[in-house]
PASEBA-1860 file (N, C-alpha, C; in nm, 3 decimals):
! residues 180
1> XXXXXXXX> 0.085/-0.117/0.000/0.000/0.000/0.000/0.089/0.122/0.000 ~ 0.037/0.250/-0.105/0.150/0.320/-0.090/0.086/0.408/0.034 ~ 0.152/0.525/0.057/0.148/0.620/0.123/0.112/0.747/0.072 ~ 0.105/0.746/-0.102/0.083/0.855/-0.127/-0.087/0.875/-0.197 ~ -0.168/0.949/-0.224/-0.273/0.948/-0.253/-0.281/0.903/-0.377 ~ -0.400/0.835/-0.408/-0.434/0.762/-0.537/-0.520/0.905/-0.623 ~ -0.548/0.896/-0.703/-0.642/0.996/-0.749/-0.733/0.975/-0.679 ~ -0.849/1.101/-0.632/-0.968/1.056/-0.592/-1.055/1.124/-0.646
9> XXXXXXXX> -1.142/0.992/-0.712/-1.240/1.057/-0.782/-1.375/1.004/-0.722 ~ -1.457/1.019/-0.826/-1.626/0.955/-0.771/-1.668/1.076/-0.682 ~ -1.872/1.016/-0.663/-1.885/1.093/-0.614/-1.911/1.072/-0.478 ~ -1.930/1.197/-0.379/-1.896/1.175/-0.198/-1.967/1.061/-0.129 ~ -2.067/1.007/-0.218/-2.164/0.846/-0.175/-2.111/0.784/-0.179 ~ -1.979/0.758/-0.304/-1.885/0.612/-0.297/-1.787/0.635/-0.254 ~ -1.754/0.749/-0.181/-1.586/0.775/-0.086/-1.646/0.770/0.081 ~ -1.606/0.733/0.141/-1.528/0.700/0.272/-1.428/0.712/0.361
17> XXXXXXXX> -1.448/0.753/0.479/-1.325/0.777/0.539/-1.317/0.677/0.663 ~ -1.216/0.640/0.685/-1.182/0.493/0.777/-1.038/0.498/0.927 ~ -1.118/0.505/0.998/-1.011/0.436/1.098/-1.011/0.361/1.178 ~ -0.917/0.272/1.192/-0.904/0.141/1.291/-0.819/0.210/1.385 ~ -0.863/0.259/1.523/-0.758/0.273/1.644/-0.819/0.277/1.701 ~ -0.710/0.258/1.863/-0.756/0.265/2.018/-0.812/0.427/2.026 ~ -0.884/0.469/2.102/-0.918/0.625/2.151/-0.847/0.630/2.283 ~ -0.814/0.549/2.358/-0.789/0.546/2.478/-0.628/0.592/2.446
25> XXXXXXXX> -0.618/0.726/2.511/-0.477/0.807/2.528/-0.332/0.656/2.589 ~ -0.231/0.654/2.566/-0.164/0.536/2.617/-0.157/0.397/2.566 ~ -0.264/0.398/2.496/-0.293/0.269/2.423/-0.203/0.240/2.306 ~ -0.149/0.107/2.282/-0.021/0.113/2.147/-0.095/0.203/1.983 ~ -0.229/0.154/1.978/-0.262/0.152/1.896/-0.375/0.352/1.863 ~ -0.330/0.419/1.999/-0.378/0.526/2.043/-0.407/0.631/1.885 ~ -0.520/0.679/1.853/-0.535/0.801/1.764/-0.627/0.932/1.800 ~ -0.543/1.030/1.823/-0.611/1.122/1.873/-0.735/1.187/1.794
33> XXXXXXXX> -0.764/1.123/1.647/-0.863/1.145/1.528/-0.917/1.155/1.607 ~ -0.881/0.959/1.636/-1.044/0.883/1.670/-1.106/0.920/1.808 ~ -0.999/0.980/1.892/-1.087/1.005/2.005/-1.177/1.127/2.006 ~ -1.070/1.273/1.885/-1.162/1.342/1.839/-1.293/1.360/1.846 ~ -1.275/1.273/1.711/-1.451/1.241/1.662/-1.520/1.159/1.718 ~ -1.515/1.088/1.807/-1.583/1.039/1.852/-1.622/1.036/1.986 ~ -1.525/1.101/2.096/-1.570/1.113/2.224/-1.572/1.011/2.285 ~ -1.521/0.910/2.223/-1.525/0.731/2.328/-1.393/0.748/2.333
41> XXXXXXXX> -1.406/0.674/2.423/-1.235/0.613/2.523/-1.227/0.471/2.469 ~ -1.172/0.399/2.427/-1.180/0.257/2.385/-1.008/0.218/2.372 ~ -0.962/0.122/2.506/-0.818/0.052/2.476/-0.832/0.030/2.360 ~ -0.878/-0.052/2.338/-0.880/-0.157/2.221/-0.925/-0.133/2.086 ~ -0.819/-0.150/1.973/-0.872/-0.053/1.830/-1.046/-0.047/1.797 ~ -1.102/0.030/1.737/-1.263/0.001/1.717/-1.214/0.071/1.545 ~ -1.343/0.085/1.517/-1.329/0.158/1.326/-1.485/0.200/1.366 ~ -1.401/0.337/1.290/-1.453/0.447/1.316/-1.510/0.439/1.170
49> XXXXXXXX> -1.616/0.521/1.090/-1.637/0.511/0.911/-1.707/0.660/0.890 ~ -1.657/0.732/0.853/-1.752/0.870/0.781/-1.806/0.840/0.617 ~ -1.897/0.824/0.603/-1.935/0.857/0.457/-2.069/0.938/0.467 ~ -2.008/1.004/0.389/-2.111/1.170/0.359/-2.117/1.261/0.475 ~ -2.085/1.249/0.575/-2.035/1.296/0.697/-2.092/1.274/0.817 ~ -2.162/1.163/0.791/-2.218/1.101/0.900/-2.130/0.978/0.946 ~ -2.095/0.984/1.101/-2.028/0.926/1.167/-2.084/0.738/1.212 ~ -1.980/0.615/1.198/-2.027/0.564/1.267/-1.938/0.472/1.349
57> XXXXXXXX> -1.979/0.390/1.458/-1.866/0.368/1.548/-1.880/0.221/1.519 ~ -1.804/0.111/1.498/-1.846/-0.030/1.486/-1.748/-0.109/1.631 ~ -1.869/-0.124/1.711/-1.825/-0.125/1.848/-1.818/-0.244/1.882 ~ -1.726/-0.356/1.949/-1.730/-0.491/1.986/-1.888/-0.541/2.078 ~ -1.899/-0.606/2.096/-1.974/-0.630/2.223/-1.912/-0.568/2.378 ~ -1.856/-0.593/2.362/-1.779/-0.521/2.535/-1.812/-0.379/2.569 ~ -1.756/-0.348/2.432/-1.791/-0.157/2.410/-1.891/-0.126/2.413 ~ -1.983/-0.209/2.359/-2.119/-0.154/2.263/-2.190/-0.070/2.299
65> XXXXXXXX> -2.248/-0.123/2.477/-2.331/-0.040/2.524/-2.279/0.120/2.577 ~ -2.135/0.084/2.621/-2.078/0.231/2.711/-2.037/0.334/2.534 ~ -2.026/0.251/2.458/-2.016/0.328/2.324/-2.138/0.448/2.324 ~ -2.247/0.381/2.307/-2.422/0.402/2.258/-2.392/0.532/2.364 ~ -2.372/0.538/2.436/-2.330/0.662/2.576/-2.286/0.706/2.582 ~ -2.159/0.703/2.574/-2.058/0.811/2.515/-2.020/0.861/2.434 ~ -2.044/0.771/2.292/-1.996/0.877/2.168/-2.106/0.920/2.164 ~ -2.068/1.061/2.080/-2.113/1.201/2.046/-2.184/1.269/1.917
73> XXXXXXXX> -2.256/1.253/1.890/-2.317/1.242/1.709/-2.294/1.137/1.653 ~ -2.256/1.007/1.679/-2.263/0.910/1.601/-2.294/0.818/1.556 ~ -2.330/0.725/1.484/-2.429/0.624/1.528/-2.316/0.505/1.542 ~ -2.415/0.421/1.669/-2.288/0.317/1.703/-2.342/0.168/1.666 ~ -2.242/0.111/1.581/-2.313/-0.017/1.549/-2.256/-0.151/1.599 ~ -2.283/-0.250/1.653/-2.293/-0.372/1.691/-2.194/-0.453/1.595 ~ -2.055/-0.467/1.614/-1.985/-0.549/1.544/-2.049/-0.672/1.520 ~ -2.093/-0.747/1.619/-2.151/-0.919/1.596/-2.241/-0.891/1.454
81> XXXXXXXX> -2.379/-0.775/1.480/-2.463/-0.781/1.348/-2.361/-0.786/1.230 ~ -2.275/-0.688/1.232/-2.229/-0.662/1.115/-2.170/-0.836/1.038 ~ -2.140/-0.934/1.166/-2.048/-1.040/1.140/-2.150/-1.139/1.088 ~ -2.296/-1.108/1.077/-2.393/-1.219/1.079/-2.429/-1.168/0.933 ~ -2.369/-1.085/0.819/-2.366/-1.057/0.744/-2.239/-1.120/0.618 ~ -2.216/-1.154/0.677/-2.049/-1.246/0.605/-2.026/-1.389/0.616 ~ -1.982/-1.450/0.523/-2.000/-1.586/0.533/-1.879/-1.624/0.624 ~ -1.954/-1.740/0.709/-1.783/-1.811/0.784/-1.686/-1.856/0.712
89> XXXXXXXX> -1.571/-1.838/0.782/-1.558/-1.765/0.942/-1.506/-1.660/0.886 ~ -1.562/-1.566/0.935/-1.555/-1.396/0.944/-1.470/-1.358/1.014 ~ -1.386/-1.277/0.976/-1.333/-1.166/1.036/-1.424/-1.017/1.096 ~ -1.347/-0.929/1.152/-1.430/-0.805/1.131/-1.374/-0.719/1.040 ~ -1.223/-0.733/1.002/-1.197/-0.728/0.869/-1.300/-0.720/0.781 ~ -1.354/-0.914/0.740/-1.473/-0.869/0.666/-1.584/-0.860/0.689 ~ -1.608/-0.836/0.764/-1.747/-0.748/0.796/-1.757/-0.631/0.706 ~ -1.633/-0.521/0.823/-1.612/-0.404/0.757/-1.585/-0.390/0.596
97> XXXXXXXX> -1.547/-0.477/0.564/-1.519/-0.474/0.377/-1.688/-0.475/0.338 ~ -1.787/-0.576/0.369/-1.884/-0.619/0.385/-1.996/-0.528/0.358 ~ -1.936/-0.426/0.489/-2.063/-0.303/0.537/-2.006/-0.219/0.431 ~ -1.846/-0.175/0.402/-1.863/-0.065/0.319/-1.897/-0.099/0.142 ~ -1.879/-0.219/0.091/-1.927/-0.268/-0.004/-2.090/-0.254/-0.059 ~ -2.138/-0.307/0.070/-2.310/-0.267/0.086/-2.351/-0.121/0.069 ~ -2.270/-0.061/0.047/-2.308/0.130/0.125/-2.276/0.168/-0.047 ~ -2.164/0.140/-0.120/-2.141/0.179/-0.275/-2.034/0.212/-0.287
105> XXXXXXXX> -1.925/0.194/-0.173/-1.813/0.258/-0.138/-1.703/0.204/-0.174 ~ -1.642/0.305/-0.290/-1.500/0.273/-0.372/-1.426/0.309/-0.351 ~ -1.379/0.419/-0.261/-1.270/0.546/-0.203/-1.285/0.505/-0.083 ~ -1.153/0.492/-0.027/-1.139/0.521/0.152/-1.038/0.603/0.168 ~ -1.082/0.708/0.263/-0.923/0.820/0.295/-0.887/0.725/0.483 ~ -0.794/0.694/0.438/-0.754/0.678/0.549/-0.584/0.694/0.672 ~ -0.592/0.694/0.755/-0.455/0.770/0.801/-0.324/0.643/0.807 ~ -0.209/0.756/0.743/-0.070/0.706/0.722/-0.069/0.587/0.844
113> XXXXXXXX> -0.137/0.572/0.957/-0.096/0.499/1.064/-0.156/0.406/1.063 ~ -0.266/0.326/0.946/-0.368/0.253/0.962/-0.267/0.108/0.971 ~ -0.255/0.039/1.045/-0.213/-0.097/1.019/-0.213/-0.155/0.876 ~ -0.056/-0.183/0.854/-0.022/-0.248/0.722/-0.176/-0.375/0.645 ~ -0.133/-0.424/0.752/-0.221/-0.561/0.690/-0.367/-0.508/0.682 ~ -0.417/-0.448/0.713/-0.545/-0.395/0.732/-0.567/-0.308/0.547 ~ -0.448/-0.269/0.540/-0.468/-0.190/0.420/-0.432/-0.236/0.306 ~ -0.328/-0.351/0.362/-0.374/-0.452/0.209/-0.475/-0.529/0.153
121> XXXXXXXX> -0.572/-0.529/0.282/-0.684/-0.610/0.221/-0.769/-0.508/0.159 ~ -0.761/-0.405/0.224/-0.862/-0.296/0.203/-0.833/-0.250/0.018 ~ -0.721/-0.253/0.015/-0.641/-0.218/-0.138/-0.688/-0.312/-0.238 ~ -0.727/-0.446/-0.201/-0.796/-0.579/-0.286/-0.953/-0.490/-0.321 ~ -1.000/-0.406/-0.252/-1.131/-0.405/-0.289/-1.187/-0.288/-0.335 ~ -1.051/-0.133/-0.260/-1.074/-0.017/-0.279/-0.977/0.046/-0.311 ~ -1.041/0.191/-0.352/-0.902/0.316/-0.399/-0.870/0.327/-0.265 ~ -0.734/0.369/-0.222/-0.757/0.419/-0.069/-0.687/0.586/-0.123
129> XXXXXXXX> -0.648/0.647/-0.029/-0.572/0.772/-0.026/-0.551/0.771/0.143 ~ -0.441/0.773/0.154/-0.330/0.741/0.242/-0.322/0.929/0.300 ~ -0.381/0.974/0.458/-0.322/1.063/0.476/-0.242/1.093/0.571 ~ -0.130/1.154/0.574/-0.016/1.203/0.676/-0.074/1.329/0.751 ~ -0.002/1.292/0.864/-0.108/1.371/0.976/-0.227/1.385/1.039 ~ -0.314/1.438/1.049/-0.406/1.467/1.116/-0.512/1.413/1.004 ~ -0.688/1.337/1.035/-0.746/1.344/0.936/-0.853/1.431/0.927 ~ -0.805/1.536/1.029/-0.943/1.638/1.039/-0.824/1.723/1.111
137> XXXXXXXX> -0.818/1.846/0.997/-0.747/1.953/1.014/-0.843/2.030/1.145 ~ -0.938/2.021/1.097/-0.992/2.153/1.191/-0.979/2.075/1.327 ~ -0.908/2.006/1.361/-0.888/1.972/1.529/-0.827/2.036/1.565 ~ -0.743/2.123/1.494/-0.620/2.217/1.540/-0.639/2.341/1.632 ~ -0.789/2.383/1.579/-0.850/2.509/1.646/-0.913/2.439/1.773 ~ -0.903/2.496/1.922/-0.922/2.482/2.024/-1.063/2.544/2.049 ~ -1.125/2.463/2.145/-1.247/2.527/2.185/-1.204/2.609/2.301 ~ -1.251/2.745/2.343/-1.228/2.767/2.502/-1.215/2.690/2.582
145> XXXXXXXX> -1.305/2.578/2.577/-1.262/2.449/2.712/-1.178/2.394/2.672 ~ -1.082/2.325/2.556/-0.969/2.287/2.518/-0.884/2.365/2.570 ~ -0.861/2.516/2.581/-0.773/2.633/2.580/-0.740/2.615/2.725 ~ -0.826/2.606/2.804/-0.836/2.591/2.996/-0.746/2.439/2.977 ~ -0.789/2.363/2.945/-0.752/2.234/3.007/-0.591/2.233/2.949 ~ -0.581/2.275/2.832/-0.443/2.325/2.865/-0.354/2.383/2.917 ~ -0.378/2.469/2.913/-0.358/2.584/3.036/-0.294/2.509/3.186 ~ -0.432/2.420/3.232/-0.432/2.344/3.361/-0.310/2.255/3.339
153> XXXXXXXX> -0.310/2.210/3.218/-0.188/2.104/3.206/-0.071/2.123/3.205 ~ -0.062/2.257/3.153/0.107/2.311/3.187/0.103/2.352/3.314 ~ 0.000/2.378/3.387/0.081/2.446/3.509/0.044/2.375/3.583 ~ 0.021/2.217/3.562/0.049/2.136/3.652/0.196/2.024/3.650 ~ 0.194/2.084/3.512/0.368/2.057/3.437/0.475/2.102/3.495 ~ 0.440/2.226/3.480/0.526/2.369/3.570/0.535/2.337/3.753 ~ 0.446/2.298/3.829/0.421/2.262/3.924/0.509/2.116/3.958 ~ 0.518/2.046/3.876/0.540/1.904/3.932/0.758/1.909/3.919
161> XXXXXXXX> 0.723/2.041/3.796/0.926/2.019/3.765/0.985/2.107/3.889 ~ 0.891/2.194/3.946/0.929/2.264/4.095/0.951/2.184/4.183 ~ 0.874/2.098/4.228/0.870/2.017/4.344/0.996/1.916/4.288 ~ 1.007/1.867/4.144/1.125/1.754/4.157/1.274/1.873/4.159 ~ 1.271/1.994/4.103/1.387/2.110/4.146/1.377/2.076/4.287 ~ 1.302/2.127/4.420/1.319/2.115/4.502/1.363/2.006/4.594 ~ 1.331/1.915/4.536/1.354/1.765/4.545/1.534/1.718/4.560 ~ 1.558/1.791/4.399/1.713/1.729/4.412/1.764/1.830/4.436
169> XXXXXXXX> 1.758/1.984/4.480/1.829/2.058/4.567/1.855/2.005/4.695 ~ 1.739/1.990/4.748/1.755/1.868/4.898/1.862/1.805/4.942 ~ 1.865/1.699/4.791/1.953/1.612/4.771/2.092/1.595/4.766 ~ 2.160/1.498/4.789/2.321/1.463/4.775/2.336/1.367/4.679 ~ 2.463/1.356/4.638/2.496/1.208/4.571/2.614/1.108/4.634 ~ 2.552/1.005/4.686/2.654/0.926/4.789/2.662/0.783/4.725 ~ 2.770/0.723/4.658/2.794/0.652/4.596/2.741/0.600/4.452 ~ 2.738/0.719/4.386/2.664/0.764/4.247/2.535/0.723/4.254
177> XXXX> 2.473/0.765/4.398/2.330/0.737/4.380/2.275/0.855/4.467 ~ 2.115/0.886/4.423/2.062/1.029/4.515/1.992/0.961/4.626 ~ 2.029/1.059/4.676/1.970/1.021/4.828/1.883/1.137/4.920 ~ 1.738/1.177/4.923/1.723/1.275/4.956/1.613/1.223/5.069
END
């Protein structure tokens, strides 16, 4: 799969936008898109799908219900249904090939970070366009409550490098080790 964009053509009914990641900050598989847009916390990767700009969340069973609750404009769908749609044995792989096949969908934009193997299958069935960076520029602009909670975060940043300054001022070094 390359990295660089394919042409994209067609029209916005058969393009798609796709991500497979954790939302949960710390997580290996962590994307700050997906926590973006969606307002769920989820360790564990989920796929996220925009087409036409309606959001949807394809949530395991585990997730499903705290999904339906926490995400934010989106509609959240039931991985198992999606799996009772595909012949055995299913992946959610194909599911998801499955659901976006069903919908008319020939274009997927999806981010430079999407898991290799994920995007070679996806490449068997679709155009993709591969993007670097962010997949929603406008995350960049802060809401006032974004602006505070930053704010709070540096100067609890600022706060914590005082106390470890004060910390190893305290301190000695007695056999190349601190001791305070």
């Amino acid at each position: 799969m390359s990295t660089t964009a394919h042409a994209a053509t067609g029209s916005s009914a058969e393009r798609a936008l796709l991500i497979y990641a954790s939302s949960e900050p710390g997580s290996p598989h962590f994307s700050a898109d997906c926590l973006w847009r969606t307002k769920f916390r989820a360790p564990d990767p989920i796929y996220y799908i925009e087409i036409e700009g309606r959001g949807i969340l394809i949530a395991s069973s585990l997730e499903y219900t705290r999904a339906q609750k926490e995400a934010k404009n989106i509609e959240v769908l039931l991985l198992d249904d999606l799996l009772k749609d595909v012949k055995e044995p299913a992946t959610s792989r194909d599911a998801i090939i499955q659901f976006l096949v069903s919908r008319g969908i020939r274009h997927i934009k999806i981010p430079a970070i999407l898991p290799y193997v994920l995007g070679q299958v996806l490449e068997k069935d679709f155009e993709l366009e591969s993007v670097r960076g962010s997949m929603f520029p406008e995350r960049a602009t802060k809401t006032s409550w974004e602006v505070q909670e930053i704010i709070k975060a540096g100067a609890a940043v600022r706060a914590a490098l005082d106390d470890i300054r004060e910390l190893l001022a305290a301190s000695e070094i007695v056999d190349d080790e601190v001791h305070f």
